[in-house]
Every structure is written in C-alpha cells, then in structure tokens.
N, C-alpha and C positions, 0 to 999 in steps of 0.2 A: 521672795519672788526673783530675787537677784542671781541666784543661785538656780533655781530651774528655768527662767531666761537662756542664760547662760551654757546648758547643758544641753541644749537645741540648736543653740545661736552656731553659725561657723566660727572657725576657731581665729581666721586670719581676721585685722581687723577693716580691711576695704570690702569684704565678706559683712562682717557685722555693721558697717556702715551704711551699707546698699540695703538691707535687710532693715535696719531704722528707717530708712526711706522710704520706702517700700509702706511699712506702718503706716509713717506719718501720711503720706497720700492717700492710702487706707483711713487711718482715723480722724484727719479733720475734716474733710468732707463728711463722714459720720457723725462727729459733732453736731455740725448746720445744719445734715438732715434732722438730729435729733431734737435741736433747739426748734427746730421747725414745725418738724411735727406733733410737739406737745402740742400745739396751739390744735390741729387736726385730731389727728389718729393719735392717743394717747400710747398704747400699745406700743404703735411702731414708734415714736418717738421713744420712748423709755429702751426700747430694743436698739435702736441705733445709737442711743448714750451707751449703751452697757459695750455695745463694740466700738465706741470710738474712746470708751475709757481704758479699757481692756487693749487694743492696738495704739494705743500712745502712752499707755504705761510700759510695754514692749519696748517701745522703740525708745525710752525713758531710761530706763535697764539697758540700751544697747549701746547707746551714748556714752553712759555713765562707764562701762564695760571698756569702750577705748578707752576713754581717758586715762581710767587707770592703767593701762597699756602702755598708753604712750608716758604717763609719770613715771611706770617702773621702766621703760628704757634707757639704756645708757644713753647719755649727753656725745652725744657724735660729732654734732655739729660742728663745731671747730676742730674738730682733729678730720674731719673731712676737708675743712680750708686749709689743713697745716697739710695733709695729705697732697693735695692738689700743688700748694706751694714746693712739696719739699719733688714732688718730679722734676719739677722746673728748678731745682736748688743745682747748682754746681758741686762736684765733690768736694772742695775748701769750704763750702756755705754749708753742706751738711754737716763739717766736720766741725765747724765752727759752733754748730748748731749744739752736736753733741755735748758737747762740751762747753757749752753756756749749761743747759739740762743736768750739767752734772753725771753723765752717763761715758766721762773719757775723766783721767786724770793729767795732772800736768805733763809731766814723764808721754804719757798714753797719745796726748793731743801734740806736743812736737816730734815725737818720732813719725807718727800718721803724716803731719803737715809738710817736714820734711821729705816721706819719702810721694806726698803729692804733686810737691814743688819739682822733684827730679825727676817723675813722669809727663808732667807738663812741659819739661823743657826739652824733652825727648823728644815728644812727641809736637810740640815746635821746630825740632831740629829734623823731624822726620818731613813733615809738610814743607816746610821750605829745601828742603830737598829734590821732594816729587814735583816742585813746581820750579825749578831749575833746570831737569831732566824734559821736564814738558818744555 
C-alpha cells in the first residue's frame, strides 16, 4: 500500500502533508459517522467505516512517507548556525576556524595570518588617513 500511496502522493513533502490532512478531516468524521450509524442504518455505517478506514490508512502511508524523508535528509541543522555564524566571523576568526577544522596547516595558517595582519594595518592606516583629510 506504501508503494501505490506514494505513486499518487506529490512528490514534495508539505505537498504530502497537506494531502494527510486533507484524509485525516476526510476520515475521522467518517469514523463517527460510521460508529454512528451502525447503531441506525447498518449499510451506511459499514460504508463510512470502509471510507474512514481506507482515507486514514492514506493519510497513515503519507505521514510515514515524510518521515522517512526527513530521516534520509542530511543533518543541516548546525552547519546552518555555523553558516550564519561564520558571515558574521571576521577574516582572522575564519581563519582561525580553518585551522582549528584542520583544513590549513601550520606553514598555510601563518603566512594567511600574516598577510591578514598587514592588511588590517593598512587599511587602518588608510582610515585614519581619510579622517585627517576630512
């Protein structure tokens, strides 16, 4: 059932989730009619079990469908806070960064740092400058 679910279902998963819901509003009202109307109309009670068993076994299968979605997607989550962080990092904090990560070597991380330090003191030497002249 999971499998022709699925073959109907949309393929994104706030698509498959709206579509669960969708069901589920469908089939438990279905339910309570059907529990209902055993007591009545036998007929239609048994007809509204069979459609609220059938539209919440759907939305059952749709549920189940993200999940596994969202299990098999890559873990983001923190490299979207590292992400976020590292805009706001200054170029000595990234490079520091690197290089804690193991992605610079010794040699690699003091020439970088170095020639960071002489850009920074340049471009201090540039600003006070422009604000002399001002």
């Amino acid at each position: 059932m999971f499998e022709l679910v699925h073959q109907y279902a949309p393929q994104s998963p706030a698509g498959r989730t709206a579509t669960a819901i969708v069901a589920c509003l469908i089939g438990v009202p279905a339910l309570v009619l059907g529990l209902v109307g055993l007591s009545g109309n036998v007929a239609a009670g048994l007809l509204f079990l069979l459609l609220s068993t059938v539209t919440l076994g759907v939305a059952g299968q749709l549920v189940r469908g993200v999940v596994r979605q969202a299990n098999a997607a890559p873990v983001d989550s923190l490299q979207d806070g590292q992400r976020t962080d590292e805009a706001n990092e200054t170029p000595i904090e990234t490079l520091r960064r690197r290089y804690a990560e193991g992605e610079l070597d010794d040699e690699a991380f003091e020439q970088r740092l170095d020639q960071l330090i002489k850009t920074e003191e340049l471009e201090q030497q540039t600003t006070e400058r422009e604000r002399v002249i001002e």
